[in-house]
C-alpha positions in Angstrom: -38.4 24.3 -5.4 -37.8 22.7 -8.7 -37.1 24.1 -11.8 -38.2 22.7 -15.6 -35.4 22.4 -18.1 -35.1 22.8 -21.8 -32.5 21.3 -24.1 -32.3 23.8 -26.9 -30.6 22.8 -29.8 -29.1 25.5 -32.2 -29.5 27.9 -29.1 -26.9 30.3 -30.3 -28.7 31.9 -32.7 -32.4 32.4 -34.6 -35.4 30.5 -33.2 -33.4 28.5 -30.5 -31.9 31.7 -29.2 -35.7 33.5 -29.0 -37.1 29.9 -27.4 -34.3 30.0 -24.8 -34.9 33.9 -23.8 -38.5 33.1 -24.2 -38.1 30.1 -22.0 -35.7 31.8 -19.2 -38.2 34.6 -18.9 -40.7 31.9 -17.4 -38.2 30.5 -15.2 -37.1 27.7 -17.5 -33.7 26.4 -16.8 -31.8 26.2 -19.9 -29.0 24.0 -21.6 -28.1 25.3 -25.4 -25.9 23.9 -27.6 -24.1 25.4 -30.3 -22.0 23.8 -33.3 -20.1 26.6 -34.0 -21.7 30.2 -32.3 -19.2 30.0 -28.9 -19.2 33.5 -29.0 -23.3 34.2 -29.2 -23.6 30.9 -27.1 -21.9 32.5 -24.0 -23.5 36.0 -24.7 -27.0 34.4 -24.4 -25.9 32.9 -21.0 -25.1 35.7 -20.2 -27.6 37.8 -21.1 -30.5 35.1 -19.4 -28.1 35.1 -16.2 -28.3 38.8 -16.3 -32.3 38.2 -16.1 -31.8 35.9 -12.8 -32.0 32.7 -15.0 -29.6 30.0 -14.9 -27.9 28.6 -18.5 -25.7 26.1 -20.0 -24.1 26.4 -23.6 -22.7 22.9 -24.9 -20.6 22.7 -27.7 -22.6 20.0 -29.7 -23.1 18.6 -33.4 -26.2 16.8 -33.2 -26.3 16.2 -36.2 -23.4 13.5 -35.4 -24.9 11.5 -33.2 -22.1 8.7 -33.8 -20.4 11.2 -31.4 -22.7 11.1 -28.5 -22.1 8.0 -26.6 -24.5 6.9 -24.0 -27.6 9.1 -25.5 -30.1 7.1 -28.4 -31.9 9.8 -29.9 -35.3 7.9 -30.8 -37.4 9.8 -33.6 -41.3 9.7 -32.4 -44.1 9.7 -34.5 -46.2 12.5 -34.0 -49.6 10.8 -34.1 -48.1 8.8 -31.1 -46.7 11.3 -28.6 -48.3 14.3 -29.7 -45.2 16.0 -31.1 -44.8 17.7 -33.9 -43.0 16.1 -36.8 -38.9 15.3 -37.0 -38.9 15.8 -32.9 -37.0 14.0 -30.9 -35.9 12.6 -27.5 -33.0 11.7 -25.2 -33.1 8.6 -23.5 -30.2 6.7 -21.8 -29.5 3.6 -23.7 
């Protein structure tokens, strides 16, 4: 059986905390990152563990992406991939 899974940035706290339980719930698999929340990062691992999920907190500015080597984060237009505006993707360069 496979699983989907969500990057979540800002996952320790506010709106990516709430997507990431919201997520879990359905049976999302989940990878969070955090710039500085360690602490409410691992407690929301935890706590969607504790609901039979399975979760990975990252330690990760994305704002710097000068620091992520390998990864090109591509902006997308909406009107083209049917995201809302300033999304973004992963890809491997």
């Amino acid at each position: 059986m496979t699983h989907p899974i969500a990057l979540i940035t800002g996952a320790s706290r506010g709106l990516g905390r709430n997507m990431a339980l919201h997520l879990a719930k359905r049976g999302v698999h989940i990878i969070g990152t955090y710039r500085n929340g360690m602490t409410e990062a691992n407690a929301l691992r935890q706590e969607i563990e504790a609901l039979g999920g399975k979760a990975s907190m990252l330690a990760l500015d994305v704002t710097d992406t000068a620091k992520l080597p390998g990864i090109r984060w591509r902006r997308h237009r909406d009107a083209q991939v049917g995201l809302p505006p300033r999304s973004f993707r992963l890809s491997r360069q």
